[in-house]
C-alpha positions as CSV (number, residue, x, y, z in Angstrom):
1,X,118.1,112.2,92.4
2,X,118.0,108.5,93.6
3,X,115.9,106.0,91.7
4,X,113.4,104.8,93.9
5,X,114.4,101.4,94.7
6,X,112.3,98.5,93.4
7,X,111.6,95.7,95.5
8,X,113.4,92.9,93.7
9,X,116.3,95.1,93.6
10,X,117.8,94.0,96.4
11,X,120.4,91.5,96.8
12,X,120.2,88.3,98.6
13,X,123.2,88.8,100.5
14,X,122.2,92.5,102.1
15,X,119.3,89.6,103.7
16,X,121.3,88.3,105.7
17,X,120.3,89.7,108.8
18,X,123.2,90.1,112.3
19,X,122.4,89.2,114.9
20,X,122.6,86.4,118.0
21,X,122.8,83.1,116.5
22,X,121.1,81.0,119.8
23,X,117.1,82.8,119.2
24,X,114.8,79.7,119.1
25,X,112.4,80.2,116.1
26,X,108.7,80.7,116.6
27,X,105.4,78.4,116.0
28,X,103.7,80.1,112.9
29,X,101.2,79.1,110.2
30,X,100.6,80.1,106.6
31,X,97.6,79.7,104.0
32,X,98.0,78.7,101.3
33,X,94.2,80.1,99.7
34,X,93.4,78.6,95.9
35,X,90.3,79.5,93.2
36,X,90.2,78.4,90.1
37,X,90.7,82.0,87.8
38,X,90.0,82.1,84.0
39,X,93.9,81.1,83.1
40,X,93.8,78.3,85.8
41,X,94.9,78.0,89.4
42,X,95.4,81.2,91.2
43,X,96.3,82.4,95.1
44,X,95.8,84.9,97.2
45,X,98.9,86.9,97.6
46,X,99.1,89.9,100.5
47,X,102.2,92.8,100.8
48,X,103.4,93.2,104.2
49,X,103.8,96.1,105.6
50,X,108.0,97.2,105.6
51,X,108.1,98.2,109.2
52,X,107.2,94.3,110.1
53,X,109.0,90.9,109.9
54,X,109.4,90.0,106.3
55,X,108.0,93.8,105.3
56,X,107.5,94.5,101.9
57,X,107.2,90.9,100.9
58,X,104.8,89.4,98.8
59,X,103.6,86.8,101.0
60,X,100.4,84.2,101.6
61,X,98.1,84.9,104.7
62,X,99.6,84.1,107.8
63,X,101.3,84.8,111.4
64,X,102.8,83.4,114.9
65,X,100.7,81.0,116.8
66,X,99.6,82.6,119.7
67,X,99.8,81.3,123.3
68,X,96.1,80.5,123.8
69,X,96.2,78.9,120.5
70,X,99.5,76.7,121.7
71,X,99.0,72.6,122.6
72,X,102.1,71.0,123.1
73,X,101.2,67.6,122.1
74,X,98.9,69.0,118.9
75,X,101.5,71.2,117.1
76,X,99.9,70.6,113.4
77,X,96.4,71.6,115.8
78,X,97.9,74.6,116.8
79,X,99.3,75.9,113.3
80,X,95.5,75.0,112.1
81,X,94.0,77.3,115.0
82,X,96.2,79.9,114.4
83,X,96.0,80.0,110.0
84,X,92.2,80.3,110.8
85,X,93.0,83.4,112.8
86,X,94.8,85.0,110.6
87,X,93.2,84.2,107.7
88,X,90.5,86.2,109.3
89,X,92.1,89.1,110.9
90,X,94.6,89.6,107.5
91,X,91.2,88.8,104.9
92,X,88.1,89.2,106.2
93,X,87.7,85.9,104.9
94,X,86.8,82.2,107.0
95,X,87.9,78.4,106.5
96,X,87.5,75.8,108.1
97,X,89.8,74.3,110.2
98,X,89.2,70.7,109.5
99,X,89.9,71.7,105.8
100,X,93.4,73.4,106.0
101,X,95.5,70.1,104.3
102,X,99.2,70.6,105.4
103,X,101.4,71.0,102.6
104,X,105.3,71.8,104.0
105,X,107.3,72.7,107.3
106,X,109.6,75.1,107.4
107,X,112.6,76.1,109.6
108,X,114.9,78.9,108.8
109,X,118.6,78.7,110.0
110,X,119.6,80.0,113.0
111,X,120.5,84.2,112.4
112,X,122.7,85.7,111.3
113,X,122.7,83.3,107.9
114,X,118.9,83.7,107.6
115,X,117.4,85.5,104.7
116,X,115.1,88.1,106.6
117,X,113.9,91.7,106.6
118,X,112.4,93.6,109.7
119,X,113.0,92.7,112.9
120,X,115.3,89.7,113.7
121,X,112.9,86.5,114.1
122,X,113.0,83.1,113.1
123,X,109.1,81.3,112.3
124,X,109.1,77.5,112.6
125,X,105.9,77.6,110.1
126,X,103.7,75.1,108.6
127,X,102.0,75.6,105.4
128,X,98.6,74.8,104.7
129,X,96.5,74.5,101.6
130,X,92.7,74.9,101.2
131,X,90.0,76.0,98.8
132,X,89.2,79.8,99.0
133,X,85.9,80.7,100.5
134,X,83.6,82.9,98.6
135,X,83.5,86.6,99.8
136,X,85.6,89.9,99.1
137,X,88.7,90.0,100.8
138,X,88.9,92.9,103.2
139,X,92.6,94.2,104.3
140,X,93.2,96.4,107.5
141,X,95.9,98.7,105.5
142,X,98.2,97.6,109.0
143,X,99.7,94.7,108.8
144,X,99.2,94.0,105.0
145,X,99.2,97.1,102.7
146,X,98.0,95.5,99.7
147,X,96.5,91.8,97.6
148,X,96.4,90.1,95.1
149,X,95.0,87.0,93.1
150,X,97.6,85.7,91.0
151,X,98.6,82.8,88.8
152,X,101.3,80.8,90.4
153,X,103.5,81.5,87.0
154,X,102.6,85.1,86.7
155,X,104.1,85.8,91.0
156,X,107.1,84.0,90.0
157,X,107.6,85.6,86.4
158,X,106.8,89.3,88.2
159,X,109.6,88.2,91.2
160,X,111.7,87.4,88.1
161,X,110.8,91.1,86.6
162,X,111.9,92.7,90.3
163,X,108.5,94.0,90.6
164,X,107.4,92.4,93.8
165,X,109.7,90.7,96.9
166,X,109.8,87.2,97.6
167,X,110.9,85.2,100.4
168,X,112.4,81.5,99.6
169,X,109.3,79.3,101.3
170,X,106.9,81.6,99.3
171,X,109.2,81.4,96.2
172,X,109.4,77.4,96.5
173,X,105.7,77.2,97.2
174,X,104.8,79.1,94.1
175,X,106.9,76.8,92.1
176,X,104.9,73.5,93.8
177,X,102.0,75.2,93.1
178,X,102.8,75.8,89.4
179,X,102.8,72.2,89.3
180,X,99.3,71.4,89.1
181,X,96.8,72.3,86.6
182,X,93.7,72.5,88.8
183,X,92.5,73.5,92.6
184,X,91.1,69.9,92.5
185,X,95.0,68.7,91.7
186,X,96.7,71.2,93.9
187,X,94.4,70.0,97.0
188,X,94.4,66.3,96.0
189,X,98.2,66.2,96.2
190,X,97.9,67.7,99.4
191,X,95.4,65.7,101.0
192,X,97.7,62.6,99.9
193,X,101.2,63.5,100.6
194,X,103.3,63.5,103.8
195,X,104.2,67.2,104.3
196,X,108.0,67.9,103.3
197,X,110.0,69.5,106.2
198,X,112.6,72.0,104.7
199,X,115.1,72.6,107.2
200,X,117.4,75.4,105.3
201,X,120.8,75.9,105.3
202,X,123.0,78.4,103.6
203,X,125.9,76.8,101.6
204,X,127.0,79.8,99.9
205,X,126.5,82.9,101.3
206,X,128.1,85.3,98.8
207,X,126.2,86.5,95.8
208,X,124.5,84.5,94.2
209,X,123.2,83.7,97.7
210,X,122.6,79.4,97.8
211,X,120.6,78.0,100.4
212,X,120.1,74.1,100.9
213,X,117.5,71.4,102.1
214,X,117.9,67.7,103.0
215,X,119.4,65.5,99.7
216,X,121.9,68.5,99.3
217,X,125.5,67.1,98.0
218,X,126.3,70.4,100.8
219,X,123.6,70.2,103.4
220,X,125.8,67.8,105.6
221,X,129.1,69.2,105.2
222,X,130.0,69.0,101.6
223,X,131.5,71.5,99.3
224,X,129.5,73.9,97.3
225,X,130.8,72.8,94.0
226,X,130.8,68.9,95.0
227,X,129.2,66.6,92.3
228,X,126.2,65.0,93.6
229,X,122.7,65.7,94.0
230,X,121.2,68.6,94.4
231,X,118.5,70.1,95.9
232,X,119.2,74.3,96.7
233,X,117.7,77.3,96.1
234,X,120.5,79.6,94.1
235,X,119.2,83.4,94.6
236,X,121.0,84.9,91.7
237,X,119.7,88.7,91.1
238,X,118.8,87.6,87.6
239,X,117.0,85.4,88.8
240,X,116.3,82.1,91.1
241,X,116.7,79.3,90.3
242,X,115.5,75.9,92.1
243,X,117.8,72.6,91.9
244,X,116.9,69.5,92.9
245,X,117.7,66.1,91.6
Protein backbone atom coordinates (compact mmCIF):
# COMPACT_ATOMS: atom_id res chain seq x y z
CA UNK A 1 0.00 0.00 0.00
CA UNK A 2 0.94 3.73 -0.81
CA UNK A 3 1.11 6.26 1.98
CA UNK A 4 -1.33 8.70 1.45
CA UNK A 5 0.50 11.68 0.40
CA UNK A 6 0.64 14.63 2.72
CA UNK A 7 0.31 17.97 1.40
CA UNK A 8 3.69 19.49 2.17
CA UNK A 9 5.16 16.43 0.66
CA UNK A 10 5.49 17.60 -2.53
CA UNK A 11 8.49 19.09 -4.01
CA UNK A 12 8.80 22.49 -5.38
CA UNK A 13 10.18 21.52 -8.52
CA UNK A 14 7.05 18.90 -9.52
CA UNK A 15 5.25 22.91 -9.35
CA UNK A 16 6.52 23.86 -12.03
CA UNK A 17 3.75 23.73 -14.22
CA UNK A 18 4.35 23.22 -18.72
CA UNK A 19 2.87 24.95 -20.53
CA UNK A 20 2.81 28.24 -23.17
CA UNK A 21 5.00 30.81 -21.86
CA UNK A 22 3.06 34.10 -23.72
CA UNK A 23 -0.53 33.60 -21.22
CA UNK A 24 -1.10 37.19 -19.86
CA UNK A 25 -1.84 36.86 -16.06
CA UNK A 26 -5.16 37.72 -14.64
CA UNK A 27 -6.53 40.77 -12.35
CA UNK A 28 -7.26 39.08 -8.92
CA UNK A 29 -7.60 40.22 -5.26
CA UNK A 30 -6.91 38.59 -1.88
CA UNK A 31 -7.94 39.37 1.86
CA UNK A 32 -6.01 39.39 4.06
CA UNK A 33 -8.84 39.03 7.26
CA UNK A 34 -7.23 39.72 11.04
CA UNK A 35 -8.81 39.28 14.83
CA UNK A 36 -7.04 39.59 17.66
CA UNK A 37 -7.09 35.55 19.22
CA UNK A 38 -6.01 34.79 22.80
CA UNK A 39 -2.09 34.16 21.67
CA UNK A 40 -2.26 37.36 19.56
CA UNK A 41 -2.88 38.20 15.84
CA UNK A 42 -4.59 35.57 13.91
CA UNK A 43 -6.12 35.14 10.08
CA UNK A 44 -8.50 33.57 8.38
CA UNK A 45 -6.98 30.77 6.40
CA UNK A 46 -9.42 28.70 3.68
CA UNK A 47 -8.30 25.07 1.68
CA UNK A 48 -9.01 25.14 -1.81
CA UNK A 49 -10.53 22.73 -3.43
CA UNK A 50 -7.70 20.36 -5.55
CA UNK A 51 -9.63 20.24 -8.73
CA UNK A 52 -9.18 24.29 -8.90
CA UNK A 53 -6.20 26.70 -9.47
CA UNK A 54 -3.88 26.54 -6.57
CA UNK A 55 -6.13 23.31 -5.16
CA UNK A 56 -5.25 22.00 -1.99
CA UNK A 57 -3.61 25.11 -0.80
CA UNK A 58 -3.98 26.78 2.25
CA UNK A 59 -4.72 30.11 1.09
CA UNK A 60 -6.48 33.68 2.35
CA UNK A 61 -10.00 34.63 0.75
CA UNK A 62 -9.82 35.56 -2.62
CA UNK A 63 -10.44 35.25 -6.60
CA UNK A 64 -10.23 36.83 -10.33
CA UNK A 65 -11.71 40.27 -10.80
CA UNK A 66 -14.52 39.88 -12.81
CA UNK A 67 -15.48 41.92 -15.93
CA UNK A 68 -18.27 44.00 -14.47
CA UNK A 69 -16.04 44.60 -11.64
CA UNK A 70 -13.08 45.78 -14.20
CA UNK A 71 -12.14 49.89 -14.50
CA UNK A 72 -9.25 50.36 -16.51
CA UNK A 73 -8.18 53.51 -15.02
CA UNK A 74 -9.11 52.26 -11.17
CA UNK A 75 -7.16 48.89 -11.08
CA UNK A 76 -6.45 49.12 -6.98
CA UNK A 77 -10.72 50.00 -7.31
CA UNK A 78 -11.31 47.04 -9.10
CA UNK A 79 -9.16 44.50 -6.80
CA UNK A 80 -11.23 46.29 -3.84
CA UNK A 81 -14.69 45.47 -5.61
CA UNK A 82 -13.78 42.18 -6.39
CA UNK A 83 -12.02 41.07 -2.52
CA UNK A 84 -15.49 42.25 -1.32
CA UNK A 85 -17.08 39.71 -3.56
CA UNK A 86 -15.25 37.09 -2.64
CA UNK A 87 -14.98 37.60 0.76
CA UNK A 88 -18.61 37.09 0.66
CA UNK A 89 -19.22 34.34 -1.68
CA UNK A 90 -15.99 32.23 0.00
CA UNK A 91 -17.18 33.48 3.91
CA UNK A 92 -20.35 34.48 4.38
CA UNK A 93 -18.78 37.26 5.82
CA UNK A 94 -18.85 41.39 4.67
CA UNK A 95 -16.19 44.36 4.64
CA UNK A 96 -16.14 47.24 3.60
CA UNK A 97 -14.67 48.45 0.71
CA UNK A 98 -13.32 51.68 1.78
CA UNK A 99 -11.52 49.63 4.59
CA UNK A 100 -9.53 46.97 2.60
CA UNK A 101 -5.75 48.85 3.12
CA UNK A 102 -3.51 47.43 0.25
CA UNK A 103 -0.70 45.60 1.50
CA UNK A 104 1.46 43.87 -1.75
CA UNK A 105 1.23 43.23 -5.60
CA UNK A 106 1.97 40.22 -6.95
CA UNK A 107 2.94 38.87 -10.36
CA UNK A 108 3.96 35.33 -11.01
CA UNK A 109 6.47 34.57 -13.89
CA UNK A 110 5.37 33.82 -17.12
CA UNK A 111 4.56 29.58 -17.20
CA UNK A 112 6.22 27.19 -17.46
CA UNK A 113 8.65 28.50 -14.42
CA UNK A 114 5.63 29.33 -12.24
CA UNK A 115 5.05 27.48 -9.08
CA UNK A 116 1.35 26.41 -9.63
CA UNK A 117 -1.17 23.58 -9.13
CA UNK A 118 -4.49 23.11 -11.16
CA UNK A 119 -5.11 24.51 -14.15
CA UNK A 120 -2.34 26.64 -15.90
CA UNK A 121 -3.19 30.46 -14.92
CA UNK A 122 -1.14 33.24 -13.92
CA UNK A 123 -3.25 35.99 -11.18
CA UNK A 124 -1.70 39.55 -11.27
CA UNK A 125 -3.20 39.92 -7.51
CA UNK A 126 -3.23 42.59 -5.03
CA UNK A 127 -3.33 41.90 -1.37
CA UNK A 128 -5.35 43.61 0.99
CA UNK A 129 -5.58 43.86 4.74
CA UNK A 130 -8.52 44.62 6.99
CA UNK A 131 -10.08 43.92 10.37
CA UNK A 132 -12.39 40.82 10.47
CA UNK A 133 -16.09 41.49 10.77
CA UNK A 134 -17.96 39.81 13.48
CA UNK A 135 -20.11 36.83 12.31
CA UNK A 136 -19.52 32.95 11.75
CA UNK A 137 -17.85 32.17 8.65
CA UNK A 138 -19.99 30.11 6.38
CA UNK A 139 -17.99 27.93 3.51
CA UNK A 140 -19.87 26.53 0.38
CA UNK A 141 -17.88 22.97 0.65
CA UNK A 142 -17.12 24.12 -3.50
CA UNK A 143 -14.67 26.14 -3.95
CA UNK A 144 -13.08 26.09 -0.44
CA UNK A 145 -13.34 22.71 1.40
CA UNK A 146 -12.33 23.75 4.67
CA UNK A 147 -10.98 27.16 7.43
CA UNK A 148 -9.24 28.07 9.68
CA UNK A 149 -8.23 30.86 12.24
CA UNK A 150 -4.62 30.63 12.76
CA UNK A 151 -1.67 32.45 14.31
CA UNK A 152 0.66 33.73 11.61
CA UNK A 153 3.60 31.45 13.39
CA UNK A 154 1.56 28.43 13.97
CA UNK A 155 0.50 28.35 9.49
CA UNK A 156 4.02 28.73 8.94
CA UNK A 157 5.36 26.22 11.67
CA UNK A 158 2.42 23.60 10.35
CA UNK A 159 3.77 24.37 6.45
CA UNK A 160 7.17 23.59 8.04
CA UNK A 161 5.56 20.18 9.59
CA UNK A 162 4.11 19.30 5.86
CA UNK A 163 0.76 19.30 7.20
CA UNK A 164 -0.89 21.93 5.07
CA UNK A 165 0.25 23.46 1.36
CA UNK A 166 1.45 26.84 0.83
CA UNK A 167 1.91 28.97 -2.00
CA UNK A 168 5.04 31.60 -1.91
CA UNK A 169 2.68 35.04 -1.69
CA UNK A 170 0.75 33.33 1.12
CA UNK A 171 4.07 31.88 2.61
CA UNK A 172 5.75 35.61 2.38
CA UNK A 173 2.57 37.22 3.77
CA UNK A 174 2.46 34.98 6.71
CA UNK A 175 5.94 35.85 7.57
CA UNK A 176 4.95 39.94 7.19
CA UNK A 177 2.27 39.25 9.18
CA UNK A 178 4.37 37.50 11.94
CA UNK A 179 5.87 40.76 12.15
CA UNK A 180 3.51 42.64 14.25
CA UNK A 181 2.28 42.06 17.58
CA UNK A 182 -1.23 43.44 17.19
CA UNK A 183 -4.26 43.86 14.53
CA UNK A 184 -3.87 47.61 15.46
CA UNK A 185 0.06 47.21 14.23
CA UNK A 186 -0.65 44.87 11.38
CA UNK A 187 -3.27 47.47 9.97
CA UNK A 188 -1.38 50.59 10.93
CA UNK A 189 1.65 49.45 8.88
CA UNK A 190 -0.61 48.97 6.20
CA UNK A 191 -2.49 52.07 6.23
CA UNK A 192 1.08 53.81 6.05
CA UNK A 193 3.20 51.92 3.69
CA UNK A 194 3.37 52.06 -0.13
CA UNK A 195 2.34 48.56 -1.20
CA UNK A 196 5.51 46.35 -2.24
CA UNK A 197 5.17 44.90 -5.90
CA UNK A 198 6.87 41.45 -5.96
CA UNK A 199 7.42 40.61 -9.49
CA UNK A 200 9.03 36.86 -9.12
CA UNK A 201 11.46 35.24 -10.82
CA UNK A 202 12.90 31.76 -10.62
CA UNK A 203 16.73 31.78 -10.32
CA UNK A 204 17.11 28.25 -9.51
CA UNK A 205 14.88 25.97 -10.59
CA UNK A 206 16.26 22.63 -9.40
CA UNK A 207 15.53 21.44 -5.86
CA UNK A 208 15.81 23.42 -3.59
CA UNK A 209 13.52 25.46 -5.92
CA UNK A 210 14.79 29.55 -5.51
CA UNK A 211 12.63 32.20 -6.63
CA UNK A 212 13.59 36.05 -6.69
CA UNK A 213 12.08 39.64 -6.25
CA UNK A 214 13.57 43.10 -7.01
CA UNK A 215 17.18 43.74 -4.93
CA UNK A 216 18.05 40.08 -5.89
CA UNK A 217 22.09 39.82 -6.65
CA UNK A 218 20.16 37.26 -9.55
CA UNK A 219 16.85 39.00 -10.39
CA UNK A 220 18.61 40.97 -13.35
CA UNK A 221 20.88 38.53 -14.71
CA UNK A 222 23.27 37.53 -12.04
CA UNK A 223 24.41 34.10 -10.93
CA UNK A 224 22.79 32.18 -8.37
CA UNK A 225 25.70 31.86 -6.14
CA UNK A 226 26.91 35.68 -6.77
CA UNK A 227 27.75 37.64 -3.54
CA UNK A 228 25.51 40.41 -3.04
CA UNK A 229 22.27 41.11 -1.62
CA UNK A 230 19.64 39.05 -1.39
CA UNK A 231 16.23 39.02 -1.32
CA UNK A 232 14.69 35.15 -2.60
CA UNK A 233 12.50 32.76 -1.43
CA UNK A 234 14.68 29.23 -1.26
CA UNK A 235 11.81 26.34 -1.21
CA UNK A 236 13.90 23.65 0.30
CA UNK A 237 11.60 20.47 1.34
CA UNK A 238 12.87 20.96 4.87
CA UNK A 239 11.84 23.79 4.82
CA UNK A 240 11.63 27.68 3.33
CA UNK A 241 13.51 29.83 3.93
CA UNK A 242 13.16 33.82 3.20
CA UNK A 243 16.43 35.94 2.28
CA UNK A 244 16.60 39.34 2.04
CA UNK A 245 19.14 41.80 2.91
Amino acid sequence: MHKPERPGNRRPAEWLAKGPTDQPPIAAATVILVREGQGGIETLMLRRNSKIAFGGAWVFPGGRVDADEYVEDDVVGSARRAAVREVREETGLHVEAERLETWSYWVPPKLPAAPTRGPRRRFSTWFFATTAPTGAVAIDQGEIHEDRWLAPTAALDLHRAREIELVPPTWVTLTQLSRHRSVAEAIDWATRSEPEEFRTRPIKPEPPVTIAWAGDVAYEGGRFDDPGPRHRLVMHPDGWHYERT
